[in-house]
N, C-alpha and C positions, 0 to 999 in steps of 0.2 A: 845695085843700090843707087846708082849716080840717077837718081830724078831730076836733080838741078840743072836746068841747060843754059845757055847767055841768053836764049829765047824769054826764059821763067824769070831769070834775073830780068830782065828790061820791065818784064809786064808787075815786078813786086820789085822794083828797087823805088821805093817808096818808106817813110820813116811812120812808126808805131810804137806803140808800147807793149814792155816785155809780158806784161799784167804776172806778175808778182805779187799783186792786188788788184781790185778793182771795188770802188774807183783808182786810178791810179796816183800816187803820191802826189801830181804837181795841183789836183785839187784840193790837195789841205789848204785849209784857212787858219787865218790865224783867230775869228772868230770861237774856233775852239780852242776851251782853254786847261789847267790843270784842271781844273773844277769841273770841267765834263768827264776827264779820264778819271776822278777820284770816283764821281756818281759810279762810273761802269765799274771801277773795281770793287767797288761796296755792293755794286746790286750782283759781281759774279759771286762774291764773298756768301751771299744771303739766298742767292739762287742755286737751280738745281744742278751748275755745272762745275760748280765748287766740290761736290762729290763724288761726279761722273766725271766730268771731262780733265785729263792732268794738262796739264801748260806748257809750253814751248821757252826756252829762255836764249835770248841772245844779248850779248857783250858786246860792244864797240871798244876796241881799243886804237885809238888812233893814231899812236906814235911811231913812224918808222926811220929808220938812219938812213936813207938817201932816198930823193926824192926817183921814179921810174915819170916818163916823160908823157905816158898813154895815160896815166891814172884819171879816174874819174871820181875815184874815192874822197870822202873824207878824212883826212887827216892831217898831221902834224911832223913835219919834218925835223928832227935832231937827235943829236947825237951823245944831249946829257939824260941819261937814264936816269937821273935822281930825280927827273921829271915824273917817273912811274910811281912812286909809293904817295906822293898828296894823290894822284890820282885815284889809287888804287882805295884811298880813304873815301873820297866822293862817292866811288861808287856801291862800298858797303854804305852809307849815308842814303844813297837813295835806292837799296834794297830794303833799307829796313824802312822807309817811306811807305813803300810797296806793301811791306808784311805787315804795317800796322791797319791797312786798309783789307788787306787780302786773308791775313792771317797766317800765324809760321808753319811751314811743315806742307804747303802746296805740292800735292805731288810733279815732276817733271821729268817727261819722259823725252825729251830733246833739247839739248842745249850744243849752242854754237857763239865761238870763239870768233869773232872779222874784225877787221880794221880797214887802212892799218895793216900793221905786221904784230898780232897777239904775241908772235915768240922774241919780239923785243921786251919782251918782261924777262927776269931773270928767273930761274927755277923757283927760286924763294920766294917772289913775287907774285907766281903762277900756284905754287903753294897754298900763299896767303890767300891767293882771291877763291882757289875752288872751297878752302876751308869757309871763307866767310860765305859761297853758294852757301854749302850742307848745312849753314848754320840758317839760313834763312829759308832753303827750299829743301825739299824730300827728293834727292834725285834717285829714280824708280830703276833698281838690278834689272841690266837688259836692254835700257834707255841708249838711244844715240847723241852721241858727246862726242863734238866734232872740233877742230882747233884751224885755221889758216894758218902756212906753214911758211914762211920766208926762208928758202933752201939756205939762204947765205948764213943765217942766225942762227942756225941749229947745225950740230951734231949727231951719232949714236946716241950718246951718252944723253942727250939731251932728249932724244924720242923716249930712249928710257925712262928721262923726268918723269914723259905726256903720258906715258902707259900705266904706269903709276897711281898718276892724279887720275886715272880713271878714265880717260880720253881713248875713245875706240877706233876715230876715225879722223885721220888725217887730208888734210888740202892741200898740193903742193903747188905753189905760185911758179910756173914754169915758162909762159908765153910763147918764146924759141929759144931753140937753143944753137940757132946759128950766130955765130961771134958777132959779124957784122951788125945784125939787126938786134943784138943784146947792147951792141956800144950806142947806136943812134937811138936806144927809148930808154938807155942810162942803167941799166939792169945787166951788170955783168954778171955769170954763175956759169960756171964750168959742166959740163955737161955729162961729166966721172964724178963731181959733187953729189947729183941727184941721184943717177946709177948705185952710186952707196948706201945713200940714204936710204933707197927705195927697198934695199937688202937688207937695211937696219930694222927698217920698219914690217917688213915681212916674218923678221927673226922676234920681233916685239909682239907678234898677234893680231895687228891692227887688222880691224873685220873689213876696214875700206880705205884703201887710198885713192883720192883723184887729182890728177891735172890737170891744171887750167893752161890753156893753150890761146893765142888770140892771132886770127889773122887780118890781113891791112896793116900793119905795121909797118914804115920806113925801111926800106933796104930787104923787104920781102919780094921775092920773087917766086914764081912755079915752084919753079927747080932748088930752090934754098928751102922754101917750105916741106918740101915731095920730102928732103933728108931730116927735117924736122919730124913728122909721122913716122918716117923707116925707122929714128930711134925713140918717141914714145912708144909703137906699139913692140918694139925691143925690150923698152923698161913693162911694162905690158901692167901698165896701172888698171885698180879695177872700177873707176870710174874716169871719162872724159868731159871736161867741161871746154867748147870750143864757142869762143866769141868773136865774133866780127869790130874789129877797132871801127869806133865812131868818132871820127875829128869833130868838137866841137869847141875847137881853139876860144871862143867867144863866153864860154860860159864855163870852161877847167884849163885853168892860168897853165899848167904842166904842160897842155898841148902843144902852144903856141913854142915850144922850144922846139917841137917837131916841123924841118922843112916838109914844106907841102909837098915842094919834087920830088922829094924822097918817095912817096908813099905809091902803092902799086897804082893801078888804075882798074874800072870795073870790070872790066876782062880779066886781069889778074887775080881779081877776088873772088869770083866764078870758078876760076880754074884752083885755085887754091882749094876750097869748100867742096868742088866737086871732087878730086884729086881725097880729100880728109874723107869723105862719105865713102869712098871706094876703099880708102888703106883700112877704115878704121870695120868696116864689114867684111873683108877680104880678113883682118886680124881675130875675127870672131865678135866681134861688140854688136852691141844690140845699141838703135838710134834708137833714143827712152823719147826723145821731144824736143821741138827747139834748140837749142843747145846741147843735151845730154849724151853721152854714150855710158852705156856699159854692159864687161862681159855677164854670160847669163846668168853667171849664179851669183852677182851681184843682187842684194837685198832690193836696188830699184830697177831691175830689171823685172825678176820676180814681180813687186810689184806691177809694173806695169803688165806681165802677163796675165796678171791678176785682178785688173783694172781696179786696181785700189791706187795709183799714183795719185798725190796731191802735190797742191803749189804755195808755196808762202812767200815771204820778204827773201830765206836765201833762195828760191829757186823751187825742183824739184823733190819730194819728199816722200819716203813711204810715211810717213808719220799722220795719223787722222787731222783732219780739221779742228785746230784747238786756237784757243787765245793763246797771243804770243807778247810775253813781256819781254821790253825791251832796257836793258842800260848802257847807260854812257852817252856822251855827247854826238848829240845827231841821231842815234838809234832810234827806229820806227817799229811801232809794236801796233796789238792788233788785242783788244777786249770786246767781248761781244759784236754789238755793232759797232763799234769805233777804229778808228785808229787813230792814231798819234804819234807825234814826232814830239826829240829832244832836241833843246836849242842847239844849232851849229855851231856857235864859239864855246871855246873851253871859258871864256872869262862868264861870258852867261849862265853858261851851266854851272858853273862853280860857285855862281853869285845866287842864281836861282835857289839851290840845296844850301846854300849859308842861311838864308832866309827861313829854310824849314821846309822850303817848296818842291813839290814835285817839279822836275824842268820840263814840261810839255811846255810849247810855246806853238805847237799848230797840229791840227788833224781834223776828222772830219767825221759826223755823226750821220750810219747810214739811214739814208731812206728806205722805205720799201721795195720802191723800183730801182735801187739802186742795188740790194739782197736780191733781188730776184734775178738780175740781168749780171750780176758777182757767178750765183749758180749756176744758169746758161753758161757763161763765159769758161767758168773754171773745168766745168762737164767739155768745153771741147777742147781745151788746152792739156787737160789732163788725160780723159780717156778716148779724145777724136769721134766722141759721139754723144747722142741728144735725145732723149726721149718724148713728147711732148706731155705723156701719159704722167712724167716722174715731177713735171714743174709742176704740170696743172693741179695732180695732186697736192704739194707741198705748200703752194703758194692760194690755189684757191684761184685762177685764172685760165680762160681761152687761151693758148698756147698763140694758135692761129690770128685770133683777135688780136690779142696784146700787141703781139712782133706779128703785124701784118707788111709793113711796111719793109723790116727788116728781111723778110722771107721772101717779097720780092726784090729786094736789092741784092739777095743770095743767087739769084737766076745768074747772073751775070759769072757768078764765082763755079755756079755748076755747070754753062756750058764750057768755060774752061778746065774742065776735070777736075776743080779741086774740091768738089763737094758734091754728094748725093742727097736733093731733098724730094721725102715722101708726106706723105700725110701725117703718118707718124713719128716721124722727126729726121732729125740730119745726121748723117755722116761721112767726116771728112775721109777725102782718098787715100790711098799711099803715097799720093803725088803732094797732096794736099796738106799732107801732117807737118812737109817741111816751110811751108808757109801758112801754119795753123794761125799766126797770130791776126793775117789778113781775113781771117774766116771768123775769129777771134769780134776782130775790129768792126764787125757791121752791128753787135750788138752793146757797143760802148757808144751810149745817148750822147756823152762828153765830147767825144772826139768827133762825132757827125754833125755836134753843132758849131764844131770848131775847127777849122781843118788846117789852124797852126802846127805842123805836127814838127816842123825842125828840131824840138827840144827832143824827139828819141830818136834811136837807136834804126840803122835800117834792118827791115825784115829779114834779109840776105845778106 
């Protein structure tokens, strides 16, 4: 499985977007405003997909009790939890925002719990909030309800809460779990903590657990990483989420407490990633994309053999293309053709919803070429293939025409192996899925006219 060579790293150690979305977030304006996200909830309310399509729901909760030194997230650092209940009132306040525009009783067949660390709320807490969901949304028997898991914060007893509240599918925050590199990015957690938990949660029913795992960390080496995989694919979670740390000391304050000597070098992140492709194939997991693993009979494994995988704001999904509402401060959500963000301070947002207001304070209303080159895009991040037959019909466009330009800037990509172009459309290699999002990248108008790309993530 080891396609990634130092060779493949040299020619894609270049910065991109994960496309999560497309366009991607840092084109929100602040030109749009709650007043555009109202128009869209009111025209889904009144349109055909108000009866057809259910909704995606995600929660921000932003509070966690110690700061981890990688984080790139949003949130809030402390350790008084009577922080959680005002909060927890805002954000019924601006569900019920929502349902007076959308209307009660939306059915939703996917909801996710981020932060943050969600399981910094108390049971009761956790309680409170799914109750006041059901009171506002129809969440649909069978729906995936998923929660991020801070290993430190929970217990047994306490997955039992998640099982409960109806939660099927747990996230476990793990990154390594070698000591050294858990002291230098401030995230200490015993590596018999999770080993239990992961026993807990198996006795619980959960249909899916995943770990997230990150390599490039401080104090990461081959050979410290190599014992990292030996006991994930031990704990033998049924999904893998593996991200490449991206130092961007300059724009998430937490980095900068990371020495730079610390952290491997590009060679070592090669060999790391290459090293993960091998244990996590050799362990049985299926590489679903980008970041993904899981074993087969994992729902997004399936999916993917089924080429139904899609992508939204968290990632991977088997869940259809739906609008996705978003609450809490900072959360980014997706209506029709829109999207939009909540403001990033708690004092904004909290001021915003005093007011009456929905807290949208920026997103972006798509274009046509902007739907059109979303669908391209999402067709090769998701299923690594392109029809031209599927756009022209859908959109009403020359295929060829349209992306003439694009199609020859793909020559380049296919005499390197990482793409096959016909007449009929593209498809990427097996070489090529692990740098999908450079194949991705020639059809984002944004970024070719911009080729600022430091603000993401490198492809490898």
């Amino acid at each position: 499985m080891n396609a990634v060579t130092p060779d493949l790293l040299r020619r894609f150690d270049v910065s991109g977007p994960r496309y999560t979305s497309y366009p991607t977030a840092d084109r929100f304006v602040e030109a749009f405003t709650a007043d555009d996200y109202t128009q869209a909830l009111t025209q889904r309310r009144h349109g055909a997909a108000a009866m057809t399509q259910p909704l995606s729901l995600y929660v921000h909760v932003p509070f966690c009790e110690s700061l981890c030194y990688y984080c790139a997230c949003n949130k809030i650092i402390t350790k008084h939890h009577d922080r959680a209940a005002p909060y927890l009132r805002y954000l019924a306040r601006e569900a019920e925002l929502h349902t007076k525009h959308l209307g009660t009783g939306q059915t939703v067949t996917q909801l996710h719990l981020g932060g943050g660390s969600p399981t910094f709320l108390s049971d009761d807490e956790l309680r409170e909030l799914m109750a006041m969901l059901r009171r506002h949304f129809a969440l649909a028997p069978g729906g995936e309800f998923s929660i991020e898991v801070d290993p430190r914060t929970v217990d047994a007893k306490r997955l039992a809460v998640l099982a409960e509240l109806g939660f099927n599918r747990l996230s476990f925050g793990v990154q390594d779990f070698d000591p050294a590199v858990q002291k230098a990015v401030h995230r200490v957690q015993p590596v018999e903590q999770v080993f239990e938990l992961m026993e807990a949660a198996r006795q619980h029913g959960f249909d899916s657990v995943n770990v997230d795992l990150i390599y490039g960390l401080p104090q990461q080496t081959p050979e410290s990483f190599s014992r990292t995989l030996a006991q994930v694919c031990e704990l033998r979670p049924d999904r893998i989420a593996l991200y490449a740390y991206a130092h961007l000391p300059e724009r998430f304050k937490p980095q900068r407490r990371i020495a730079v000597a610390e952290l491997p070098g590009a060679g070592g992140k090669v060999s790391m990633l290459a090293s993960a492709l091998d244990a996590f194939s050799d362990a049985g997991y299926v590489y679903i994309g980008m970041d993904h693993f899981a074993l087969p009979g994992d729902a997004l494994a399936v999916a993917k053999r089924q080429g139904r995988l899609h992508r939204n704001f968290q990632g991977y999904s088997t869940q259809p293309d739906c609008d996705l509402i978003a609450l809490g401060v900072s959360a980014i959500g997706r209506v029709g053709a829109t999207y939009s963000q909540n403001a990033k301070t708690m004092g904004e947002y909290c001021d915003l919803l005093d007011q009456g207001r929905l807290p949208v304070v920026r997103g972006l209303a798509l274009t046509r070429d902007d739907l059109i080159r979303r669908a391209v895009i999402m067709a090769l991040m998701c299923q690594g293939q392109l029809l031209h037959e599927s756009i022209n019909l859908a959109w009403l466009i020359d295929f060829s025409s349209y992306f003439r330009a694009e199609l020859e800037a793909l020559k380049d990509l296919e005499e390197q192996g990482m793409v096959t172009v016909s007449d009929t459309g593209i498809q990427v290699t097996a070489t090529g899925w692990f740098v999908v999002r450079a194949v991705a990248m020639v059809f984002d108008r944004y970024l070719q006219a911009d080729r600022t790309r430091a603000r993401f993530s490198r492809i490898i």
